[in-house]
N, C-alpha and C positions, 0 to 999 in steps of 0.2 A: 318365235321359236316353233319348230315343227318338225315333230317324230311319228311319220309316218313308216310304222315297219312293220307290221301284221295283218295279215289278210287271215278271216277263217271261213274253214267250210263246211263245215257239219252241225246240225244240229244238236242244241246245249242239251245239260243234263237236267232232269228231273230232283234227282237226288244222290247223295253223297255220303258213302260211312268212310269209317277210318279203317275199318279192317283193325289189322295190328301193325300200325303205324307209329313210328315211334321218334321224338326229338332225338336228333345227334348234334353234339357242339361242339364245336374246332378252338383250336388254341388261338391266342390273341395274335396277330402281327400290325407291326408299321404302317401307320397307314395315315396320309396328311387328310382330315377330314375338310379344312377348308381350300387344299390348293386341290384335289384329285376331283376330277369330274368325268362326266362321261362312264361313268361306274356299270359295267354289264359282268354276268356271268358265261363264260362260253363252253360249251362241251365239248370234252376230247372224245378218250378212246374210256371203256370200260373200268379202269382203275384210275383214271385223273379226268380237271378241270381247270378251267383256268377263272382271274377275274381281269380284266382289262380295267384301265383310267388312263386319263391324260393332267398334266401340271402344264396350263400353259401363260406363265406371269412373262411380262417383258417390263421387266425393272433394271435396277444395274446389277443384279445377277444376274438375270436374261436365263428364270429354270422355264424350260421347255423340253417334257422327253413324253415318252410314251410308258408306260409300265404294263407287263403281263404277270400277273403274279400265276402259280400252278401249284393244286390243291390235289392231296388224297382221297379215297372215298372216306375216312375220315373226318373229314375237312380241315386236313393240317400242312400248310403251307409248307410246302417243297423247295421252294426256288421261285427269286423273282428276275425278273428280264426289264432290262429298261433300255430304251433308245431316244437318243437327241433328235430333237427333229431339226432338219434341214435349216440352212443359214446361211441366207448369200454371201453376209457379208458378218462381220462381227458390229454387232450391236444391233442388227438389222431384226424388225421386229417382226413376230412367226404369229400366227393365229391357227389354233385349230379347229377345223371345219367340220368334222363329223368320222365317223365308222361304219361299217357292214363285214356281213362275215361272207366268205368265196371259199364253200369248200372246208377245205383244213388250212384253209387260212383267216386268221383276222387282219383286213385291210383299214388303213387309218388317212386322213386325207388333211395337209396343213399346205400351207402357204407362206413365203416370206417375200418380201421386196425392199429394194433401197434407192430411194432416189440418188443416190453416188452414181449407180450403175443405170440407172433408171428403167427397173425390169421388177416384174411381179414373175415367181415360181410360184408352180400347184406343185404339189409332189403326195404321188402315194406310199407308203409306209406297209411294210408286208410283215405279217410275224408269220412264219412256218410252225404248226402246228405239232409235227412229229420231229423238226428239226428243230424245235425251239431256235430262230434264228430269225432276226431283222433284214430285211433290205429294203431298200427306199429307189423309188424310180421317180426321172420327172415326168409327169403327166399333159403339162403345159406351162408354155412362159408367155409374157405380154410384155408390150412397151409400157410404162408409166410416166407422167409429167414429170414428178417429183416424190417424197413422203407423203407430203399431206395432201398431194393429189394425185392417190394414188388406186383410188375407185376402192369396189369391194366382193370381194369373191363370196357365194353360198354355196353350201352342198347339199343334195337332197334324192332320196330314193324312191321310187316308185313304191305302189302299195303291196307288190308280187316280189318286190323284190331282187329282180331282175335286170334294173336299171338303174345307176344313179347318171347324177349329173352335176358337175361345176359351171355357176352360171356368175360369170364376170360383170359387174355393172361398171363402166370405164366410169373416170372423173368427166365430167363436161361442165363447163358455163351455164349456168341456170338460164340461160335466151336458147341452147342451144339445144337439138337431140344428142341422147346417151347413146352408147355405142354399146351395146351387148353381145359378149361372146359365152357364145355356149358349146358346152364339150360333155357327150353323153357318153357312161363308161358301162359296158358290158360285165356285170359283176360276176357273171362265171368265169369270163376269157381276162379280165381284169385291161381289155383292147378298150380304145377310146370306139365306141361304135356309130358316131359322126360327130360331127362339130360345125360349126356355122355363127357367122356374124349378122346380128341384128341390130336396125337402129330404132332406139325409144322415142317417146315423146318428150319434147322440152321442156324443160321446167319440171321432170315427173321426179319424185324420191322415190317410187316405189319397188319394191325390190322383190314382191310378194311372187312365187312361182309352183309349178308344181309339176311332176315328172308322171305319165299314164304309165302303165301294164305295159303297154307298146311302145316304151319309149321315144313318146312323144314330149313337148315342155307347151307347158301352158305360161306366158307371161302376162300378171293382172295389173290394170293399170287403174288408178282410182282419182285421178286427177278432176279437183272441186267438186267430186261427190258424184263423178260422169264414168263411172266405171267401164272396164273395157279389157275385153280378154285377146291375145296376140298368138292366135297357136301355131307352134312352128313346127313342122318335121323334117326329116332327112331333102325330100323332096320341093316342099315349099314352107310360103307361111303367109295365113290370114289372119283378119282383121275380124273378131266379134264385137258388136256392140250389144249391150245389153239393152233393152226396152223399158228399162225401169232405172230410173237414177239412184246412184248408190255408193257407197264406198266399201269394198270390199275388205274385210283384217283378219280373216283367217279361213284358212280353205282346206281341203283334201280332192284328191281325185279319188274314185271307184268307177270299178267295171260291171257289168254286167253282160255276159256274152262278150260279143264284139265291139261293145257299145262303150266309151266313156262319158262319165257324169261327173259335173263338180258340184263340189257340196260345199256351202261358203256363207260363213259369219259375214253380216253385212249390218252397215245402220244405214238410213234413207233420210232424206233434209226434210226437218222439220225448222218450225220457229222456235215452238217451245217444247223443254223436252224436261220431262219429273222423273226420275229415279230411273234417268236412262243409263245405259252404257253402250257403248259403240256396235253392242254386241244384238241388236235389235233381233232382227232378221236371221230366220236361216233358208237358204236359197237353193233349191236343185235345177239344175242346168243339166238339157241333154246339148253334150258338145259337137255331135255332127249333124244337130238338127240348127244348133247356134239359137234355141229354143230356153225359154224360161218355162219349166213346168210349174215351179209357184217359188213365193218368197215368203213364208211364213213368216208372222211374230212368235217369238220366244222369250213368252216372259218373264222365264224362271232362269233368264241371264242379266235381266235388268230389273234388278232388287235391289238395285243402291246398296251393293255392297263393291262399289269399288274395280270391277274387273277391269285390268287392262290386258289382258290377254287371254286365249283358248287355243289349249292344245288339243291334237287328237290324234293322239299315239295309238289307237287302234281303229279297224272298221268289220263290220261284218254285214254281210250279204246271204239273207237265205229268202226264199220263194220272194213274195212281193215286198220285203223288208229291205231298207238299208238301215241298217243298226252304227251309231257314229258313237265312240267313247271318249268323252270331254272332262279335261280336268282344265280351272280357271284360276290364274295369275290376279290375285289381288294386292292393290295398292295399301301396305301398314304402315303409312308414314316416312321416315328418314330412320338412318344407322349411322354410327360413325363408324368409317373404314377407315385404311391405310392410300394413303395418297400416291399414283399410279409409278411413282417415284420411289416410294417407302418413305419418305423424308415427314411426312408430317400425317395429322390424321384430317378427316374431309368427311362432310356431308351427302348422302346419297338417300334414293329412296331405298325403302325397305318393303320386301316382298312376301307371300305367305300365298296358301295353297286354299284352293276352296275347295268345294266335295268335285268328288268324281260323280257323272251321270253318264246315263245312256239316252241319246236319242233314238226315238226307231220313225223310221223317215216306209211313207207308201214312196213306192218307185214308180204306180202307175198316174200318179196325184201330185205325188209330190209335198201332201199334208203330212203334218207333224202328227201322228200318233199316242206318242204319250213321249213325254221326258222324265226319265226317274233319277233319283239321289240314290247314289251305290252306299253303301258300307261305309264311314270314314273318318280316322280319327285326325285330327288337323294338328299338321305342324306345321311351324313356323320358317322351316328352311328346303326352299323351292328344290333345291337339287336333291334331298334325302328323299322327300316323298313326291314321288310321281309314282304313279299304280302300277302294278303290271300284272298280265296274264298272259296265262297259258290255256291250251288246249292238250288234255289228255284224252284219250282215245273219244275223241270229241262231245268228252266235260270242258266246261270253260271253269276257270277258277282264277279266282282277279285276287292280288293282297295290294292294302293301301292303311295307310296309317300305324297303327298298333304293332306291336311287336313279332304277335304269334298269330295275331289273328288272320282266318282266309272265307274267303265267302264263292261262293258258288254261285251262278246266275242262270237263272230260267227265261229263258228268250219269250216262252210262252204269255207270263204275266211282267216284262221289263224289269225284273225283280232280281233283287240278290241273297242267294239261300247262306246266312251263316252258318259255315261248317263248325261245330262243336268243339272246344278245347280237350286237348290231350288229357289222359287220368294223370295228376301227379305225378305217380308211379311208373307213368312211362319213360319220363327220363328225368332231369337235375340241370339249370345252367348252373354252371359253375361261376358267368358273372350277373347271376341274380337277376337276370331280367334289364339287365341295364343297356343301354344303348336304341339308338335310333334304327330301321329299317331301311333297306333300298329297295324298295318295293320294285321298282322298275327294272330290278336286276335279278327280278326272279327267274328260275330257271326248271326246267325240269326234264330230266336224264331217263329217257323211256325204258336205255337196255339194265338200267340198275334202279328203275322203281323208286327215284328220288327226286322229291323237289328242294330246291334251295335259295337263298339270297344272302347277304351280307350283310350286316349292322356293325354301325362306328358307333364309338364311345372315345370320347377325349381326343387321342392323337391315335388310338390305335382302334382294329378292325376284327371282326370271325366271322365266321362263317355258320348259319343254323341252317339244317336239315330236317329234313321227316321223309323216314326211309318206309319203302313197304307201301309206298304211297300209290294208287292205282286212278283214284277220282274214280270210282265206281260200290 
């Protein structure tokens, strides 16, 4: 999984008071805390908000919609909006792929296909902002063998913002090459801004990709630990091979000027390996030199705890820094869930969040500088906590864990400045502190001096503010 959706540009803060900032807390509403994902907060106009999720089960209810809920500067729930996502067929199973925001609009991007008809639909999903109002366009359809061969579509955004892209991996014969279709979308025009067929390497499952500033696509191929990058643009596509053997499992792109870089979790063949994880290596690549500037070890990703994944939902770039912000998917054993049917209950792994850190990466080296642990209180269910930050008049301010708590980050020492709890007095929940955060749904409303996020409890949902809020 990978949320790449923030680029910043300005220099962190120093320090941070509250002013007379103050908790405000919104009434409860409905809200399914294990079917709704996808959970962001979006900005309107001065007197409203909205929060976006998606429900997307394909069971023999077959719930898949979309939901906008929209909030007062109170944070008291007005009106919720929900729309079905696209459906070739009845029964035909839908998956959804991702969101961006276009404007005064929030764009949602799902998929269904049926082997009856033997065709995969992309379809974008538009909510109108000032219209409150849904429509759905197709974006792309494909021939498919069958259901169960019926390949697998990803969606994925540049780090600007400026570009997503749907990248089709056709079903093929494990002897044979994959068939790759790719459709890059113009996120201001909402146009496909070109598209093109690629074919993979044989035998390859890898599906790992990544979208530049210029939308460009990078396709990484890591087949027996021989890694290899396939970059395509409008115009052509070549072939990089790396000089160092390795398997690539989690990447971003950044820019620098004119220049793209990919930054990439990698492990390298060993014989034997003690309290590794896959996550060995971090690697900076300058991409039109097709150049390794170095591949460092990072050992404070193999501590034998477990990682099977790293995200990095945000990046930042100032003077000779790349700054990369990492939260890690660890392995907690098994859960019993509901069986993809509902008909019975079934074994699965069970997942949990490790701390959030910052890398700061030399751009001219390529060596790792320091890795720091942010602020973080650990919980146990992946989609509540994932961190988020913002930039206010270019303070950084990250919240992860804890209910009320926010921290502040000084780029200067890698470090994260905790901001002070509210007096008492400054305001009252009314549900006692109770509930979990979505930290990643943080938000913050510059022409009304508010930051905000969501927290569930049980089946239902509110909204916590601190109003007055400046980050200065």
């Amino acid at each position: 999984m990978k949320l790449k959706t923030f680029t910043a540009l300005a220099i962190c803060l120093s320090s941070i008071t509250w002013a007379q900032s103050n908790y405000k807390y919104g009434n409860k509403f409905d809200f399914d805390v294990t079917q709704e994902k996808d959970v962001k907060l979006i900005a309107g106009d001065t007197d409203t908000y909205f929060m976006q999720s998606s429900i997307n089960e394909n069971s023999i209810r077959s719930n898949n919609k979309i939901l906008v809920r929209k909030f007062d500067n109170s944070n008291n729930l007005k009106q919720t909006y929900s729309y079905e996502m696209p459906q070739i067929e009845k029964y035909a199973p839908i998956n959804y792929l991702g969101s961006f925001e276009s404007g005064n609009r929030i764009v949602f991007i799902t998929e269904t296909y049926a082997g009856k008809v033997k065709k995969k639909d992309i379809y974008k999903i538009i909510f109108d902002k000032t219209t409150a109002t849904f429509a759905s366009e197709l974006l792309a359809s494909y021939s498919i063998e069958s259901t169960m061969k019926s390949g697998t579509a990803y969606f994925e955004k540049s780090e600007n913002g400026r570009y997503g892209a749907v990248v089709f991996y056709q079903h093929a014969p494990r002897k044979e090459p994959v068939k790759i279709s790719i459709n890059v979308i113009d996120t201001g025009s909402l146009k496909s801004a070109w598209t093109k067929e690629v074919t993979g390497e044989a035998g390859s499952s890898d599906t790992d990709f990544f979208v530049t500033n210029s939308g460009n696509i990078g396709l990484l191929r890591s087949a027996n630990q021989n890694a290899s990058l396939l970059f395509v643009t409008p115009s052509g596509q070549e072939e990089k091979f790396f000089t160092e053997k390795m398997k690539v499992i989690s990447e971003t792109a950044v820019s620098i000027g004119d220049k793209d870089y990919l930054v990439a979790f990698n492990s390298t063949p060993k014989t034997v390996k003690f309290n590794a994880s896959n996550f060995e290596n971090l690697m900076l690549y300058d991409i039109k030199e097709g150049k390794i500037i170095a591949n460092e070890v990072v050992k404070q990703y193999n501590d034998g705890s477990k990682i099977t994944d790293v995200f990095i939902p945000y990046t930042y770039v100032s003077g000779d820094k790349i700054y990369i912000f990492t939260e890690s998917k660890l392995d907690a054993g098994t859960k019993q869930v509901k069986s993809p049917m509902g008909t019975m209950m079934i074994s699965e792994t069970s997942y949990k969040t490790g701390d959030p850190r910052i890398v700061a990466i030399n751009t001219a080296t390529g060596k790792i500088d320091a890795v720091t642990k942010l602020n973080s209180d650990r919980l146990s269910d992946l989609e509540i906590h994932s961190f988020g930050l913002v930039n206010i008049k270019g303070n950084y301010i990250f919240k992860a864990g804890s209910l009320l708590s926010l921290s502040a980050i000084n780029f200067d020492s890698n470090s994260g400045k905790i901001i002070p709890s509210l007096p008492k007095t400054s305001g009252k929940d009314p549900y006692f502190g109770g509930g979990e955060a979505y930290s990643q749904a943080l938000l913050y409303r510059s022409d009304v001096k508010t930051l905000a996020y969501p927290r569930a409890m049980d089946n239902q949902a509110s909204i916590i503010s601190i109003e007055n809020f400046e980050g200065k």
